[in-house]
C-alpha positions as CSV (number, residue, x, y, z in Angstrom):
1,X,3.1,14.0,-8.6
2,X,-0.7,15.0,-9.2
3,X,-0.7,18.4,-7.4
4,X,-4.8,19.9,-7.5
5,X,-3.6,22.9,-5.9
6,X,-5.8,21.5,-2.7
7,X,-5.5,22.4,1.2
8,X,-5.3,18.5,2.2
9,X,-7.5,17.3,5.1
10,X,-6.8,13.7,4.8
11,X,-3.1,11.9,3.5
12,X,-3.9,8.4,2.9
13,X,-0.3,6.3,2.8
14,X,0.8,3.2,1.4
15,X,2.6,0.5,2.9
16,X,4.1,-1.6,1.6
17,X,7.2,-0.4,-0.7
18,X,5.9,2.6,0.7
19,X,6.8,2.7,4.3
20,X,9.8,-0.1,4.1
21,X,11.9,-1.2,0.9
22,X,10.1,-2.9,-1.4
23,X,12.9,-5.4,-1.7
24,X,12.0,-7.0,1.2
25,X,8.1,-7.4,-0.2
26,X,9.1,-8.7,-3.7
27,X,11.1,-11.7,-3.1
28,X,8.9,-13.6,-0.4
29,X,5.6,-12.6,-1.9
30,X,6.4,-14.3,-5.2
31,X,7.8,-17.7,-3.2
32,X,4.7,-17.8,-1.7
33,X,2.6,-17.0,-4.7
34,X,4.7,-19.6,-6.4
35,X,3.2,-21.9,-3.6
36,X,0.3,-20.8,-3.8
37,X,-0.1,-21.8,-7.2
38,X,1.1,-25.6,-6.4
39,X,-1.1,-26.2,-3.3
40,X,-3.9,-24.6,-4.0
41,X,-4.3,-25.2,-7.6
42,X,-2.3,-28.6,-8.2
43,X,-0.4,-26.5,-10.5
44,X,2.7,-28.0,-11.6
45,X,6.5,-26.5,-10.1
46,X,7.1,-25.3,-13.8
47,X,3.9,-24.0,-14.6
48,X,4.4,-22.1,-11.5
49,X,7.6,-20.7,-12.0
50,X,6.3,-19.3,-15.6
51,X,3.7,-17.4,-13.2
52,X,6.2,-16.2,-10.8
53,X,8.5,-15.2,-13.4
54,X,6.0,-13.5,-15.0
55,X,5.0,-11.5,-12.2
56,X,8.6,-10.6,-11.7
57,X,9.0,-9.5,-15.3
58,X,6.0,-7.0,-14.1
59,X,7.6,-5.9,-10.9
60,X,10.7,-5.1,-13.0
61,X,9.4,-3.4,-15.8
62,X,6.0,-2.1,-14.6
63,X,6.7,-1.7,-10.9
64,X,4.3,1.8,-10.4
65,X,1.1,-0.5,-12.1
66,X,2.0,-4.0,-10.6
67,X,-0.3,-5.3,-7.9
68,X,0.3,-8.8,-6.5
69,X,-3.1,-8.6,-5.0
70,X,-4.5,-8.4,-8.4
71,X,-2.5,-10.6,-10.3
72,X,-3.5,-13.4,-8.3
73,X,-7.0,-12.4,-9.0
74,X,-6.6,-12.1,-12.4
75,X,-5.6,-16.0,-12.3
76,X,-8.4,-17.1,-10.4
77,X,-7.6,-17.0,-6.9
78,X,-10.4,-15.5,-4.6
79,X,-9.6,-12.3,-2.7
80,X,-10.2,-14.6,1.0
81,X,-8.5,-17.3,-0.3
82,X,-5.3,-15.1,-1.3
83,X,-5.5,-13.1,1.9
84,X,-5.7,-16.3,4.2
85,X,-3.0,-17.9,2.2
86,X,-0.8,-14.9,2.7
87,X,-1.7,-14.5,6.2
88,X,-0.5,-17.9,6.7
89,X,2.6,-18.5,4.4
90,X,4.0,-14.7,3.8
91,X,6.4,-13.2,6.7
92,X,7.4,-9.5,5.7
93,X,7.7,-8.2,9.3
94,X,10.8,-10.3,9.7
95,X,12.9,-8.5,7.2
96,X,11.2,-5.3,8.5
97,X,13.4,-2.6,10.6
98,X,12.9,0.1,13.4
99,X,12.9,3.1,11.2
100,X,13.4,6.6,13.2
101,X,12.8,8.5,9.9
102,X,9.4,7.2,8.9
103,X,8.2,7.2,12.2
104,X,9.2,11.4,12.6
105,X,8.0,12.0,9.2
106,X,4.7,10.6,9.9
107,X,4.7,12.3,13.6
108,X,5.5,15.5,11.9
109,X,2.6,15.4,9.1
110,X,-0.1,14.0,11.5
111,X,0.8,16.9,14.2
112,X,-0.6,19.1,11.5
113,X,-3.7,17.0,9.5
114,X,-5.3,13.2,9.5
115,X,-3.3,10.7,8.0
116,X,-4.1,7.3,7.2
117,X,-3.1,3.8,5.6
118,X,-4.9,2.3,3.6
119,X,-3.4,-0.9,2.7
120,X,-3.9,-4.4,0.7
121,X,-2.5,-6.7,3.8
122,X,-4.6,-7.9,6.1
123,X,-5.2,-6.2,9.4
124,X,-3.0,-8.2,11.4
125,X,-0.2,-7.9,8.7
126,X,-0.4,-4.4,8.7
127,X,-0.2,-4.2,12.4
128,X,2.7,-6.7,13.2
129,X,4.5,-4.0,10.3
130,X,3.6,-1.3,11.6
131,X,5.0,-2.7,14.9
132,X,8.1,-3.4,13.8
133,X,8.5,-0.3,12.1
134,X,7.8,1.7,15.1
135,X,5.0,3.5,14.1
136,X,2.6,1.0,15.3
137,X,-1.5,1.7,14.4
138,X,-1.7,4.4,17.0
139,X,0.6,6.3,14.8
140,X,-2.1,6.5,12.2
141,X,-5.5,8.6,12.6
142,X,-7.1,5.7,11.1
143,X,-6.0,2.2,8.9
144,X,-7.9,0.7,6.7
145,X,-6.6,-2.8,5.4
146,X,-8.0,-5.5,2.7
147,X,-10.5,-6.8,5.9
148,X,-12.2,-3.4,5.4
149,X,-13.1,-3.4,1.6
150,X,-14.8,-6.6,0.5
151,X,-13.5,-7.9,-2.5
152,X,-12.3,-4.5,-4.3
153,X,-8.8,-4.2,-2.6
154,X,-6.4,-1.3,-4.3
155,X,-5.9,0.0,-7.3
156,X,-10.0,-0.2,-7.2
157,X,-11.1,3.3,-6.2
158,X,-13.8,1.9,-4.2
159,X,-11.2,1.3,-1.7
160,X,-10.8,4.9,-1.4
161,X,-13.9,5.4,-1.0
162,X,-14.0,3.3,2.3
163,X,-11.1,5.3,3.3
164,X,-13.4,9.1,2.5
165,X,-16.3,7.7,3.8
166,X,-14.7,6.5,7.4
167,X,-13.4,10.3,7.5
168,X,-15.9,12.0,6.1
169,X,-13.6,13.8,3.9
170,X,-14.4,14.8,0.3
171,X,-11.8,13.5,-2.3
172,X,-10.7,16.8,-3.4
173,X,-9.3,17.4,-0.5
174,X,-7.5,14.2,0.3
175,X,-3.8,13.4,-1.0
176,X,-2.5,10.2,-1.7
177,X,1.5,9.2,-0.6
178,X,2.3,5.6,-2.6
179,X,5.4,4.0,-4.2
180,X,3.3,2.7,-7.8
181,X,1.0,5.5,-9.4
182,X,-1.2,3.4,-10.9
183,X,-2.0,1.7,-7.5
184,X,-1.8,4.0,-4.7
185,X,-2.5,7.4,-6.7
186,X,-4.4,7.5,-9.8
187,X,-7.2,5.8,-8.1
188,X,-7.5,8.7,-6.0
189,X,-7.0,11.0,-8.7
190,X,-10.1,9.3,-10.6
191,X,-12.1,10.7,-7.4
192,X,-10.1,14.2,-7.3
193,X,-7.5,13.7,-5.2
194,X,-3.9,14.4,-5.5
195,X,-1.2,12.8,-4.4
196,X,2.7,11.9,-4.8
197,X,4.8,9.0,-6.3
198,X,7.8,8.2,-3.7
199,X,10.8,5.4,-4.5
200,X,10.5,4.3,-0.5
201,X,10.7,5.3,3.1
202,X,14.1,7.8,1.9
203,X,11.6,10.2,0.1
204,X,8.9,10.6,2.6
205,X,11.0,13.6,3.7
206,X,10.5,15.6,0.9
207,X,6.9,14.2,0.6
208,X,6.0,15.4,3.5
209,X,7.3,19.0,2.8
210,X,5.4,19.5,0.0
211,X,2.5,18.5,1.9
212,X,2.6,20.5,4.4
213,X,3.4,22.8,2.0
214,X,0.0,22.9,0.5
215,X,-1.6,22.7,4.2
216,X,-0.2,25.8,5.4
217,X,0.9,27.8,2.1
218,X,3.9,30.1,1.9
C-alpha cells in the first residue's frame, strides 16, 4: 500500500486480475500470444513456446511488474496490431462470472466518490467484462481503456494522466486499486497518488474500507 495521507476524489481500478481471478487471464493470453507470434511473425512453434514460457516464468515470479501488453511490445509487436489481435483471438469474458461482491463493493465506494477503470483491453473487451461481471460501464463514473491512450498503455503514467485529465482531478488526490504495483500503482505514485496492492476481487473488501476510510476520516 502507498498511503499519502490524502482525502481521495478519484479511485482509478484495475481490471483485469483486479476485478476477476487472474487465472482466468493468464492462461488464454499466453495461447494467444503464442499465436500471435506464429501468424504474425512466421515465428517458428518452438521459438514461440520459448516466448510464452518466458512470459510465464514472469507471471510466476514477477507477477506485481508483468505486463503482457508490454512484453509484446518489447518484442516488436505494435500496440494496434496487439490490440486487434487480441480483440480477435483472446476470449476472457467466457471464463468470467456474475460476481455480487465486486459489484457491492464498487456500489458502495462510488456512493461516496468517483471511481474509475482505467484498463489495457480494448473498449469493447472491457465492456463485454464488465458485463459479465455485472458491473457493466454504467457502474463506473468513467472508463478509460487502451482506445483512449495512444500508444503509451499502463504501467506508462501517461495513461494516468488521460485518466486526471478526463476528471479534472489532481494526482494527489487520486488513489489507485490494482493487483501488480508496478503496473497499476507506482505509476500513479510517480504523479502523487496513492493507492493499494490487492491479490483479486476477495480483497476489494478491505480495499475499499480503507478508502473510505481516508474519505471520511475517523
Amino acid at each position: 500500500m502507498v498511503d499519502n495521507g490524502s482525502a481521495p476524489r478519484l479511485v482509478v481500478f484495475d481490471l483485469d486480475g483486479t476485478l476477476y481471478p487472474r487465472e482466468l487471464y493468464t492462461g488464454l493470453v499466453l495461447d494467444v500470444i503464442g499465436a500471435m507470434f506464429v501468424e504474425l511473425r512466421g515465428a517458428t512453434p518452438d521459438h514461440a513456446a520459448r516466448k510464452v514460457a518466458e512470459l510465464r516464468e514472469l507471471m510466476r515470479t514477477e507477477w506485481s511488474r508483468t505486463s503482457t501488453t508490454s512484453f509484446v511490445l518489447a518484442n516488436g509487436f505494435d500496440v494496434d496490431e496487439w490490440r486487434e489481435y487480441r480483440d480477435a483471438h483472446l476470449s476472457i469474458v467466457d471464463g468470467v462470472r456474475p460476481d455480487e461482491l465486486v459489484v457491492r463493493e464498487l456500489e458502495r465506494l462510488r456512493a461516496v466518490v468517483p471511481i474509475a477503470l482505467l484498463t489495457n483491453n480494448t473498449t469493447g473487451a472491457a465492456e463485454a467484462i464488465l458485463d459479465r461481471i455485472g458491473i457493466g460501464v454504467a457502474g463506473f463514473t468513467g472508463v478509460v481503456s487502451a482506445d483512449d491512450v495512444g500508444g503509451r498503455p499502463k504501467p506508462d503514467p501517461a495513461a494516468f494522466r488521460v485518466v486526471l485529465e478526463r476528471f479534472g482531478v489532481d494526482a494527489r488526490h487520486v488513489w489507485g486499486v490494482g493487483d501488480r504495483y508496478d503496473i497499476d500503482i507506482r505509476p500513479l505514485r510517480e504523479l502523487g497518488g496513492a493507492g493499494i496492492t490487492v491479490e483479486g476481487p476477495a480483497d476489494l473488501p478491505e480495499a475499499v474500507d480503507h478508502v473510505l476510510g481516508r474519505v471520511s476520516p475517523a
